[in-house]
Backbone as numpy.savetxt, mean C-alpha at the origin, in Angstrom:
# Nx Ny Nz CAx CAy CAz Cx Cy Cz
16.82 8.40 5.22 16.99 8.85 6.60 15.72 8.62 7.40
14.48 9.05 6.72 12.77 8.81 7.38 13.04 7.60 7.78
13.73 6.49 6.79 13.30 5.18 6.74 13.74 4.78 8.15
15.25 5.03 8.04 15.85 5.08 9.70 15.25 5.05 10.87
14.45 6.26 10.87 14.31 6.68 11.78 13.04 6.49 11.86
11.93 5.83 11.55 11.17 5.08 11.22 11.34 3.89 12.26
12.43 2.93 11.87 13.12 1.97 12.30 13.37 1.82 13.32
13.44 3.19 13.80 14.35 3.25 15.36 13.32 3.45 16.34
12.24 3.79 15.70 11.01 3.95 16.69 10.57 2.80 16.55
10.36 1.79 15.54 9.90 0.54 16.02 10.68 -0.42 17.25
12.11 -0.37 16.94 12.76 -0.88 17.91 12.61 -0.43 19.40
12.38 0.99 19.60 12.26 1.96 20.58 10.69 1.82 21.27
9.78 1.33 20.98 8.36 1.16 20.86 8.54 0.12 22.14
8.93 -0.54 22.84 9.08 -2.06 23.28 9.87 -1.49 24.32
9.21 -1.27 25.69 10.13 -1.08 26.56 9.81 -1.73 28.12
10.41 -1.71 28.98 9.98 -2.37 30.16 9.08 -2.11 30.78
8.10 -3.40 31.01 6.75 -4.04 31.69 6.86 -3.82 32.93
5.66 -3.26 33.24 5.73 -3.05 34.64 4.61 -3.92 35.63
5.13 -4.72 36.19 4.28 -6.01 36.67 2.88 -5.22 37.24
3.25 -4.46 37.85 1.45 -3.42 38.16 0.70 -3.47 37.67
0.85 -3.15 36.68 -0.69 -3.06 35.30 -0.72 -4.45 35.06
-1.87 -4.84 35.57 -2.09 -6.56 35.55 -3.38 -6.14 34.62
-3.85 -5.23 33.81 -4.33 -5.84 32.32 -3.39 -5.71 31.23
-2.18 -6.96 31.19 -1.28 -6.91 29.94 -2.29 -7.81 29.48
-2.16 -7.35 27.84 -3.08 -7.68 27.12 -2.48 -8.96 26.03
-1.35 -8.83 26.25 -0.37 -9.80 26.06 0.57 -10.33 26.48
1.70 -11.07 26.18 2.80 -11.77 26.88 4.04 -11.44 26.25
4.33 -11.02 25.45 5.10 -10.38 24.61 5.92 -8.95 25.57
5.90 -9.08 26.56 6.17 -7.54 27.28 7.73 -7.70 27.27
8.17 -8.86 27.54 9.66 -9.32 27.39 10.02 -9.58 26.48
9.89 -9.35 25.04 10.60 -8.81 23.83 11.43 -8.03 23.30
12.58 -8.68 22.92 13.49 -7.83 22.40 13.09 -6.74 21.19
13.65 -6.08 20.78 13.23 -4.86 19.84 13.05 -5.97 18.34
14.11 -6.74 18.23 14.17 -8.00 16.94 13.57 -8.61 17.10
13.21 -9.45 17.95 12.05 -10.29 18.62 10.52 -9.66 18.16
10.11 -8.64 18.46 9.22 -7.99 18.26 8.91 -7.99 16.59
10.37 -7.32 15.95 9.53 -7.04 14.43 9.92 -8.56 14.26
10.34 -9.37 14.37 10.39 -10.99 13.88 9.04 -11.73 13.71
8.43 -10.84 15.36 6.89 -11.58 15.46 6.23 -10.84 14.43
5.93 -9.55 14.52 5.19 -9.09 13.33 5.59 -9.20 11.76
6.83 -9.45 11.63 6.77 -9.70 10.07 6.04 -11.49 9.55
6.42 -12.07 11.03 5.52 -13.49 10.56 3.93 -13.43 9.94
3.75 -12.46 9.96 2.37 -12.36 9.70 2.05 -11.97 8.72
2.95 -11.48 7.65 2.83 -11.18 6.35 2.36 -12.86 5.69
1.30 -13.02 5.21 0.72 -13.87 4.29 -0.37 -14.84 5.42
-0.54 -14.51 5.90 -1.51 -14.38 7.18 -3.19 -14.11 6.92
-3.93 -15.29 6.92 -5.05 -14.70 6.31 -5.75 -13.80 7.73
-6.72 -13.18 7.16 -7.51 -12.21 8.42 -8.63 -12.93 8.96
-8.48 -13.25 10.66 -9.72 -14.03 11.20 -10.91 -13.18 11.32
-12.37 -13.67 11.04 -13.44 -12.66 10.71 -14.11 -12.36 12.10
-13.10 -11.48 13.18 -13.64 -11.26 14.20 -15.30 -9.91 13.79
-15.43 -9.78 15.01 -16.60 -9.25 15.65 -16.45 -7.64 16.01
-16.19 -6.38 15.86 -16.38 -5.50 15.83 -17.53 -4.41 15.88
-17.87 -3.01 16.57 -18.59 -2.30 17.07 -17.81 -0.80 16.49
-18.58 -0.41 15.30 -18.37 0.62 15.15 -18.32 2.05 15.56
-18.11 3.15 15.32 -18.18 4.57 16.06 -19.32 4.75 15.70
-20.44 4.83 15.38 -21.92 4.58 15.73 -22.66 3.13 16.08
-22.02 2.60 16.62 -22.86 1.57 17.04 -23.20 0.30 16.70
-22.69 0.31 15.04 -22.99 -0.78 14.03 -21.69 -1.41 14.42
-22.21 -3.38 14.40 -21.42 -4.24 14.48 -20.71 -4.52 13.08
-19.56 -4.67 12.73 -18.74 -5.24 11.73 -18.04 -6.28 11.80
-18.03 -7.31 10.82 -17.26 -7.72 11.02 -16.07 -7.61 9.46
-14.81 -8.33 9.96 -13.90 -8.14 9.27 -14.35 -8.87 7.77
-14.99 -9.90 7.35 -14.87 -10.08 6.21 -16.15 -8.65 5.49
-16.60 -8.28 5.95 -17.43 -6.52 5.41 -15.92 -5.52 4.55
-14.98 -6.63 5.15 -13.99 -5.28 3.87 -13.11 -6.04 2.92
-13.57 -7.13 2.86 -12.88 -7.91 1.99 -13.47 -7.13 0.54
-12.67 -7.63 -0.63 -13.08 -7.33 -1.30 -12.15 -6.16 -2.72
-11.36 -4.84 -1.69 -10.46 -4.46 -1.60 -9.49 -4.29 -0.69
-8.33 -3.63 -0.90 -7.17 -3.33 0.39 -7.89 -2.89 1.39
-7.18 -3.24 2.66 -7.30 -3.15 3.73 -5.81 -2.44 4.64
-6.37 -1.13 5.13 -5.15 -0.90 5.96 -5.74 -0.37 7.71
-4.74 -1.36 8.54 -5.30 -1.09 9.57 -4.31 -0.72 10.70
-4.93 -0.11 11.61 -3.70 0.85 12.55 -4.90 0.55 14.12
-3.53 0.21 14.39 -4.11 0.12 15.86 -4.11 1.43 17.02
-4.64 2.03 17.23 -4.54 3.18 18.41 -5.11 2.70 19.72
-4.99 3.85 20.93 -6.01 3.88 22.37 -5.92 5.35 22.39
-7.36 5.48 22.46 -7.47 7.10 22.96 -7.03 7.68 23.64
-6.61 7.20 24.81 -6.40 7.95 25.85 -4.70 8.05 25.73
-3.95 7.73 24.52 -2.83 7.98 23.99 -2.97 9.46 23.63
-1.88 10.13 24.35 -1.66 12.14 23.79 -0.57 11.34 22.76
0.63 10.69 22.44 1.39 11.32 21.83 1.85 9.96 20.73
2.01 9.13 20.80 1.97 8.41 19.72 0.46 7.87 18.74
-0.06 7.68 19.58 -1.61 7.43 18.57 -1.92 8.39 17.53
-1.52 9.88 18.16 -2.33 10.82 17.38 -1.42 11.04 16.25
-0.30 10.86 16.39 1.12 10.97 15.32 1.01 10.23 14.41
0.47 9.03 14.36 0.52 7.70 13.99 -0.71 7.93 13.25
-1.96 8.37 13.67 -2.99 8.99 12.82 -3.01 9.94 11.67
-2.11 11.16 12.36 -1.92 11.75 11.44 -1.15 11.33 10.33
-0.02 10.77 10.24 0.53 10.14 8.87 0.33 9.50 8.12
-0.68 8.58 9.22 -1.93 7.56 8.28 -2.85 8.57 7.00
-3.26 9.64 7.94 -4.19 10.71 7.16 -3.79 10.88 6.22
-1.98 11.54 6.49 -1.99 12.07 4.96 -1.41 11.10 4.02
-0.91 10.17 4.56 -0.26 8.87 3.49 -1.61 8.23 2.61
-3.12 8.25 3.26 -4.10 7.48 2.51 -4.80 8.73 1.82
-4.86 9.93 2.10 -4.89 10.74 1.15 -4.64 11.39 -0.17
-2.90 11.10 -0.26 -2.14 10.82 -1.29 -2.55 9.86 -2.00
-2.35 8.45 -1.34 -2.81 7.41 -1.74 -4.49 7.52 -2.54
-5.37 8.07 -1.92 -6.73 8.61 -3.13 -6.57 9.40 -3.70
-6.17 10.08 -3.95 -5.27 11.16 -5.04 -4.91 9.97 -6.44
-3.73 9.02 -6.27 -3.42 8.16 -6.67 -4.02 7.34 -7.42
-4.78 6.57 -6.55 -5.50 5.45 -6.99 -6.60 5.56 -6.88
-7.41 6.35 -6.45 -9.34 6.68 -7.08 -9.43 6.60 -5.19
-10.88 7.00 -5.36 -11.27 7.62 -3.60 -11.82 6.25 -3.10
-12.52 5.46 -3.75 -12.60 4.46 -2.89 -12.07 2.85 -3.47
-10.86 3.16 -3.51 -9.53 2.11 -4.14 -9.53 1.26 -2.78
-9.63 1.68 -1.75 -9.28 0.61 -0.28 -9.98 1.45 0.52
-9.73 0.50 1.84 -10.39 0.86 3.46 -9.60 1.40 4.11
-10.29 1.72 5.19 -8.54 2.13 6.25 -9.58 1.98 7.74
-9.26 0.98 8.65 -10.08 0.97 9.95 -8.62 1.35 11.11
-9.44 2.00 11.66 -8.44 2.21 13.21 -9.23 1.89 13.90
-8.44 0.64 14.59 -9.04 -0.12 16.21 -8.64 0.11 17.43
-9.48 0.75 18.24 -9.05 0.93 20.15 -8.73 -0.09 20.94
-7.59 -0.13 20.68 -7.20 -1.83 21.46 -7.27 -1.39 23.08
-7.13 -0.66 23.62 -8.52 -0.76 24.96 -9.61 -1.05 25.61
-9.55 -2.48 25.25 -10.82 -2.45 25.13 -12.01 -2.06 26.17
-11.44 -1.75 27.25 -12.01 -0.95 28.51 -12.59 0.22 28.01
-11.81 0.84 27.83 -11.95 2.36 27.33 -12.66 2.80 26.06
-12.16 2.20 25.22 -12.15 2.36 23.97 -13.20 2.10 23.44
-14.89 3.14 23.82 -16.01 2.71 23.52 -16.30 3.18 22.12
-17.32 2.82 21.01 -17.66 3.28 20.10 -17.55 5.19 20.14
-18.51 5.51 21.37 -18.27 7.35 21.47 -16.97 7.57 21.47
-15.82 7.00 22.66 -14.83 7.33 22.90 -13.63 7.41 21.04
-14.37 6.16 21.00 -13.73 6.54 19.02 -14.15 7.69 18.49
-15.63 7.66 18.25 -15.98 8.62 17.45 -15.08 10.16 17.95
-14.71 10.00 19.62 -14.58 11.32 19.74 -13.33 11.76 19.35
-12.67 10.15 19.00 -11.09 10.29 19.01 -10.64 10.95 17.01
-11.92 9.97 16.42 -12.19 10.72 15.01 -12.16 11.99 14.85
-12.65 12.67 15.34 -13.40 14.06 15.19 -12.06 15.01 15.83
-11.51 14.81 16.55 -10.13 15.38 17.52 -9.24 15.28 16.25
-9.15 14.13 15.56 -7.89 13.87 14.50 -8.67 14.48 13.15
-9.90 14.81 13.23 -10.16 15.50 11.63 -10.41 14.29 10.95
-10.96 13.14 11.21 -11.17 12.34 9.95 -12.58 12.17 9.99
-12.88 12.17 8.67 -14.39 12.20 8.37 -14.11 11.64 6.50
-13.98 10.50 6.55 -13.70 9.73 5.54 -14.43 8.69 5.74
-15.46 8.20 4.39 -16.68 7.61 4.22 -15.83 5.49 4.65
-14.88 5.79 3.93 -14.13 4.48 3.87 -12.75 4.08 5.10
-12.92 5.04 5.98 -12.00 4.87 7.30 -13.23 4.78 8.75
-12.71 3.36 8.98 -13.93 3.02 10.51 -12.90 3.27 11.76
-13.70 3.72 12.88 -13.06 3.58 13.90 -13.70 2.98 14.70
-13.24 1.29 14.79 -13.92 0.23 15.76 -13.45 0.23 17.25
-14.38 -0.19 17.91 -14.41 -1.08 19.12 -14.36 -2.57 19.48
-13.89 -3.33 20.42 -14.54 -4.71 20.40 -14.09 -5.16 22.08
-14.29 -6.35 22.02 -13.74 -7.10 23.75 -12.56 -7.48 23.36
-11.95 -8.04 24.73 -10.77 -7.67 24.72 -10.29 -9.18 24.10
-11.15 -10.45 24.07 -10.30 -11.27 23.35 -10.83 -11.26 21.92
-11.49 -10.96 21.19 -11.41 -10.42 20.12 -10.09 -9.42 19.38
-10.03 -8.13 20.52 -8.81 -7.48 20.55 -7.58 -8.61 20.46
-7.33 -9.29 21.22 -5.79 -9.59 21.26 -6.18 -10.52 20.04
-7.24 -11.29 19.72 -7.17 -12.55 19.12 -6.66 -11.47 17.41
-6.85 -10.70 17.28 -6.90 -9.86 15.55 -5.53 -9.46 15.73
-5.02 -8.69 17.35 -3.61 -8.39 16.93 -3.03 -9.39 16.59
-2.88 -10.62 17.40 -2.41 -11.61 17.45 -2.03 -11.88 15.75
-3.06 -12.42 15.25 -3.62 -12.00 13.62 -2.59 -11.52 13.04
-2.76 -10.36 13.48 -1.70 -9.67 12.65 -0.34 -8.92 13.26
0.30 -9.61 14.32 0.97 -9.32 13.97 1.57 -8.09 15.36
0.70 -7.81 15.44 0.59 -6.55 17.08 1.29 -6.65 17.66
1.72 -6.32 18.80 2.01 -6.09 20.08 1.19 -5.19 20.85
1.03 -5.20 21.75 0.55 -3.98 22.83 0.45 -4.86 24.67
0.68 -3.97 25.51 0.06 -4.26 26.58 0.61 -3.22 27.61
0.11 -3.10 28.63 0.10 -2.59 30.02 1.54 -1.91 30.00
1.75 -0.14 30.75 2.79 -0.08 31.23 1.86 1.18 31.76
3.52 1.68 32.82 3.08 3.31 33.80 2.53 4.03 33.25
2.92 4.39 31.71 2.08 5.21 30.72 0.59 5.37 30.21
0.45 3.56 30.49 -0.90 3.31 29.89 -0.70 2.27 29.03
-0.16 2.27 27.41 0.25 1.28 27.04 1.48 1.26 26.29
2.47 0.26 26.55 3.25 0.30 24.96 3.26 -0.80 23.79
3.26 -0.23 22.37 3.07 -0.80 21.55 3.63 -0.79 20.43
3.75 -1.90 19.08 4.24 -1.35 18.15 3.59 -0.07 17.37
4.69 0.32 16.38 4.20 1.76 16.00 4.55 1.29 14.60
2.57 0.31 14.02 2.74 -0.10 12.89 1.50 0.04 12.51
1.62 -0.30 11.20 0.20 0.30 9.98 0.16 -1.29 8.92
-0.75 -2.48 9.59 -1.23 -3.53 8.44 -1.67 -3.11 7.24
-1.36 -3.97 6.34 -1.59 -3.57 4.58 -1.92 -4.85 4.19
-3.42 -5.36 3.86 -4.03 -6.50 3.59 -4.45 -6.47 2.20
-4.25 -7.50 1.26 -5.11 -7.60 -0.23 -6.56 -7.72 0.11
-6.95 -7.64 -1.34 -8.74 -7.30 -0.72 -9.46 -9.31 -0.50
-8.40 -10.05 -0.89 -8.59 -11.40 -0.19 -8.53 -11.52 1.84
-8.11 -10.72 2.27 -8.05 -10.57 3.62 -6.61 -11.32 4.09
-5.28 -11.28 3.56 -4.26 -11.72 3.42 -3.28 -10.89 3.71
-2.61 -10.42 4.99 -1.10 -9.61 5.20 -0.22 -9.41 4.15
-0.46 -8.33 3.71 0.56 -7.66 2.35 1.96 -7.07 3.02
2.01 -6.38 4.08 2.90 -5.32 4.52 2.86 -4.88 5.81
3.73 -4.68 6.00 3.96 -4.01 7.47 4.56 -3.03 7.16
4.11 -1.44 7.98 4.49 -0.07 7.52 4.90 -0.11 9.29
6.29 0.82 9.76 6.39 1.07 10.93 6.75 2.48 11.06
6.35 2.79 12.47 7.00 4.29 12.70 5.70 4.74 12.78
6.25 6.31 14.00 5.03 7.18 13.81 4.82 8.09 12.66
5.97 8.36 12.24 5.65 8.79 10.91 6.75 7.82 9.87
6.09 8.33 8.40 6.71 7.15 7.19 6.68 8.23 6.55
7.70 7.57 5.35 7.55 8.18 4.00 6.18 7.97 3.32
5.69 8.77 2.28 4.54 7.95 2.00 4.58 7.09 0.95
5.26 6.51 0.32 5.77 5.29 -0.64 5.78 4.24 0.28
6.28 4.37 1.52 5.97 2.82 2.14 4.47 2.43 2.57
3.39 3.13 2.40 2.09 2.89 2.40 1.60 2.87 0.51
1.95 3.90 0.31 1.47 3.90 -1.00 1.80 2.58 -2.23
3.00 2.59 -2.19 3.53 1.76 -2.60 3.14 0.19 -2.97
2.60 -0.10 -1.82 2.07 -1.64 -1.56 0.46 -1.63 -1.99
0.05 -0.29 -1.20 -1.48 -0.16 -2.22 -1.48 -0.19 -3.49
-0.36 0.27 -4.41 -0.59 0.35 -5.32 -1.24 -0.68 -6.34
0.47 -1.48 -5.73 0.80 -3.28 -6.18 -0.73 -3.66 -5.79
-1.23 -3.41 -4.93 -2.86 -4.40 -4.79 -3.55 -3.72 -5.35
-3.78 -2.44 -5.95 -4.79 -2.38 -6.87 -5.06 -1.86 -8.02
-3.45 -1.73 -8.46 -3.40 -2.23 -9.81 -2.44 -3.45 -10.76
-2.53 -4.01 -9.87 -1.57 -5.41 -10.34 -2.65 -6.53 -10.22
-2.35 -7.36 -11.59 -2.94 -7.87 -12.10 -2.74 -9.24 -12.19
-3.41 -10.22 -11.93 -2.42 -11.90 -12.06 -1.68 -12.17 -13.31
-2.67 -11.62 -14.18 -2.93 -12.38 -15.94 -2.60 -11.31 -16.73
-1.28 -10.50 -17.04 -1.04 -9.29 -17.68 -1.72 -9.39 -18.83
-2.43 -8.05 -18.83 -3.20 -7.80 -19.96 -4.30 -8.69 -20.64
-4.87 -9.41 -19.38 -5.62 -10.49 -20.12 -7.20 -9.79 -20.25
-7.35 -8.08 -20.19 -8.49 -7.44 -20.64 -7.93 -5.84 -21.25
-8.86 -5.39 -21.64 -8.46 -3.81 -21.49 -8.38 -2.97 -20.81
-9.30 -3.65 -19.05 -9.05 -3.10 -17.92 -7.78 -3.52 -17.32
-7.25 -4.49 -17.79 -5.88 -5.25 -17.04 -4.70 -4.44 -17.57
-5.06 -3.98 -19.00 -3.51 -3.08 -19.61 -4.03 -1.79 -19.20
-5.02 -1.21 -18.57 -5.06 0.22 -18.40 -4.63 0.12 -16.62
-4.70 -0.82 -15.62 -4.67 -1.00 -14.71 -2.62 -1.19 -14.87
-2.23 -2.27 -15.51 -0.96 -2.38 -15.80 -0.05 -1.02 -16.43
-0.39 0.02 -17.21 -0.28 0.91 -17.15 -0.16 2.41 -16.34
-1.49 2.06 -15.51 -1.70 3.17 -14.24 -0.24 2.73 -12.87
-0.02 0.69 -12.97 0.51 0.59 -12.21 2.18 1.59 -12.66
2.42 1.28 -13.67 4.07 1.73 -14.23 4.25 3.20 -14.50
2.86 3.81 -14.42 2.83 5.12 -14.95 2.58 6.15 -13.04
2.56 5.83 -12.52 1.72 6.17 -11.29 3.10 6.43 -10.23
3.93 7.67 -10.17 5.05 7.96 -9.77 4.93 9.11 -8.16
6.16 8.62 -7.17 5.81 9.68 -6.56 7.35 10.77 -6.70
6.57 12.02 -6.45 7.30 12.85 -6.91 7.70 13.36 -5.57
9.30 13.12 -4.98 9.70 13.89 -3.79 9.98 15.10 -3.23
9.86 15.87 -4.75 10.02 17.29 -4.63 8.77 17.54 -4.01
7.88 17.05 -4.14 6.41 17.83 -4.14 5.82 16.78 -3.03
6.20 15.72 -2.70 5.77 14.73 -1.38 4.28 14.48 -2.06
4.12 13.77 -3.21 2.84 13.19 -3.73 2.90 12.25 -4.82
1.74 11.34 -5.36 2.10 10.90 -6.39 1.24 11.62 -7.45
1.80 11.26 -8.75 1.16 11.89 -10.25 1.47 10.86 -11.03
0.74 10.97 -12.15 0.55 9.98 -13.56 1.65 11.25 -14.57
2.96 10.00 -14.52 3.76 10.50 -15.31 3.27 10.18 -16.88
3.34 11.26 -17.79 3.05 10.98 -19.45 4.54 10.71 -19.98
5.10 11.23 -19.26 6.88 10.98 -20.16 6.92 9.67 -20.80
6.56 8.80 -20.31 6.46 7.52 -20.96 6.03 7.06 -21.94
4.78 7.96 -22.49 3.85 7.76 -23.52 4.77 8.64 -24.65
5.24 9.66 -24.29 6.39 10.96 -25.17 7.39 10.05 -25.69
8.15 9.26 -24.48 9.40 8.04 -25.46 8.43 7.23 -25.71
7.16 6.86 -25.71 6.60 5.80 -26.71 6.58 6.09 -28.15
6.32 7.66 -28.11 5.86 7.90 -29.23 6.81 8.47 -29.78
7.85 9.33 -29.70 9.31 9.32 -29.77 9.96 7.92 -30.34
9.83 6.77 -29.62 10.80 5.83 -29.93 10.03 5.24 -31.06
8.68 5.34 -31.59 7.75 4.95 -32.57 8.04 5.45 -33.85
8.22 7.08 -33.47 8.85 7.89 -35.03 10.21 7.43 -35.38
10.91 6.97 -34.42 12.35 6.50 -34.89 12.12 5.54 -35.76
11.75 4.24 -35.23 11.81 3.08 -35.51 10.97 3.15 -36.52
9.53 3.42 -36.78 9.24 3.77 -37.90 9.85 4.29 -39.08
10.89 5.75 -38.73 11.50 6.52 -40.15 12.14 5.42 -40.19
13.17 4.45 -39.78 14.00 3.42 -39.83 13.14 2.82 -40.82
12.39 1.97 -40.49 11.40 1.21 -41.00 11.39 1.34 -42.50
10.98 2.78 -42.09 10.59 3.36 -44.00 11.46 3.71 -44.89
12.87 3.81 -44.32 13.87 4.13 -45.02 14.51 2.85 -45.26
14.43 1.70 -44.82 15.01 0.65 -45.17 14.18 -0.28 -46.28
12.83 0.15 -46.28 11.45 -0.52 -47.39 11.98 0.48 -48.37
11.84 1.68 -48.59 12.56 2.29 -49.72 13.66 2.28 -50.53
14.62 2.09 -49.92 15.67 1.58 -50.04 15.86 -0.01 -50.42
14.99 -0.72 -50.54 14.56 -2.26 -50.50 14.19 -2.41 -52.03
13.11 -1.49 -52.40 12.34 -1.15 -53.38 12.72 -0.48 -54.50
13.66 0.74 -53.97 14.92 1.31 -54.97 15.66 0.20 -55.90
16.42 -0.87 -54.91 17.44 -1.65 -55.40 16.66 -2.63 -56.10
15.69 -3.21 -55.63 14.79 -4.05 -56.69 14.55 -3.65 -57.68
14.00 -2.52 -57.92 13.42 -1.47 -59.29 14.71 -1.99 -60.07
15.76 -1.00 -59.47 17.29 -0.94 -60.00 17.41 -2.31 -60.88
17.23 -3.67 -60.38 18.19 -4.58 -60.33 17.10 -5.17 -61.79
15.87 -4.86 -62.00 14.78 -5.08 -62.81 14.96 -4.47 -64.28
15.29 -3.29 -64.06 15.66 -2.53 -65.00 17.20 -2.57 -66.12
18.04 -3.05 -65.28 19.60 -3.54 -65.57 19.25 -4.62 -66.54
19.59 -4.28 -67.85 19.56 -5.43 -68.68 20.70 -6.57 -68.67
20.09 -7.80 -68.93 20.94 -9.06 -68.53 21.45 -9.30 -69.85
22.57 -10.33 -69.37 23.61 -10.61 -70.87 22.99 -11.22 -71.94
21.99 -11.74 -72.19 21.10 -12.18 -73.28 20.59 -10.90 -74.09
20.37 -9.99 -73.60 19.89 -8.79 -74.39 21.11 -8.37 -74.68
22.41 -8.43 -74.24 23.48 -7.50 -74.73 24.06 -8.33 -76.33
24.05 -9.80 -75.75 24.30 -10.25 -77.11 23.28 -9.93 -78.43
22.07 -10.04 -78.01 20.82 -9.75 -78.99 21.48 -8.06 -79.57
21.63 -7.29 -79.09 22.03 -6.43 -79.81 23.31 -6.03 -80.37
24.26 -7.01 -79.90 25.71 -6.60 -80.73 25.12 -7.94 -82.23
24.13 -8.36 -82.42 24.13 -8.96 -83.52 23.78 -8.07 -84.66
């Protein structure tokens, strides 16, 4: 049903341009709701261009600084009251879970002010601090504005100009730590399996199964690493290791009862005197 309705806000996200606001930041304003996710799913396998970025203190970044591991990125504007901050918050708690999961610094997570008017390094920081995030591995950048469109573009975006301020998609990029479009997450809010999920696959999936002992403990964490909906989190299920070891005592007693039984009838068949001895003694 989330998923739905999820869905319906992406389609719903895309509404009529209002020729006034002459900073559209794109051309895309006449997009159909399909049109729209058509453009952004093209961008799945999409490598990431190494734009130019201005952090919430001041420091320049650029995008290949997070290569390396996952990358998840969400576009906001501050001066958004009601979808940005929604869209933050689910981010929060979906990459939270997600370090719970997969270790605290398993991936990145940057939120960019595609305002680029507005949207100064302070104006981030202040937008951080309003949403409660204070996470060593989540940036909240700045940049100009063709930088801005050139990264949505990238990946996949939409945004530009309306009466409101702006409208945009209501999506969350999911990059391998090669800098490569893994996923598109939509909606202001998600389940958290459709974020988690795809992190997982990037960081514990492996090219070369089991080609170390970090590759079968990583291949393991991936199959063992469950989310539980009663409780809206994930955990490292052991049940698996219980029918390992369960299906081990079976197949084993099997094992041993069929070598015994192997060994019985041999003994047996050793012991049974053959017709040469029967004649030897009726003589």
């Amino acid at each position: 049903m989330k998923r739905s309705i999820s869905f319906f806000i992406l389609l719903m996200s895309l509404v009529a341009f209002a020729p006034g606001m002459a900073m559209a930041a794109t051309d895309k304003s006449d997009y159909t709701p399909e049109q729209a996710l058509t453009y952004s799913q093209a961008a799945i396998g999409r490598t990431l261009a190494n734009y130019a970025f201005t952090d919430s203190h001041g420091k320049v970044v650029t995008m290949a600084d997070f290569l390396g591991k996952p990358l998840v990125v969400s576009f906001i504007y501050t001066s958004c009251a009601d979808s940005c901050p929604i869209i933050t918050q689910t981010l929060a708690d979906a990459a939270a879970s997600a370090r719970d999961a997969l270790g605290d610094d398993s991936f990145s997570v940057i939120s960019i002010g595609f305002d680029s008017a507005a949207d100064s390094p302070d104006r981030m920081r202040y937008f951080a601090t309003q949403q409660g995030i204070d996470v060593a591995d989540w940036k909240f950048l700045s940049g100009d504005l063709p930088s801005m469109v050139g990264l949505a573009e990238n990946l996949g975006f939409i945004f530009y100009a309306s009466p409101k301020g702006y409208d945009h998609l209501s999506q969350v990029t999911v990059l391998d730590g090669k800098g490569v479009v893994y996923r598109q997450v939509y909606g202001q809010t998600f389940e958290l399996p459709l974020l988690v999920e795809p992190l997982k696959e990037l960081v514990f999936g492996t090219p070369t199964p089991f080609a170390s002992v970090g590759d079968l403990i990583k291949k393991v964490r991936l199959f063992c690493t469950i989310y539980d909906p009663a409780q809206d989190r994930y955990r490292f299920d052991y049940s698996i290791f219980i029918q390992l070891f369960v299906g081990t005592l079976i197949v084993g007693g099997m094992l041993i009862f069929v070598l015994r039984e192997w060994v019985r009838i041999f003994k047996a068949r050793r012991r049974k005197p053959g017709p040469s001895s029967h004649r030897q003694s009726s003589a």
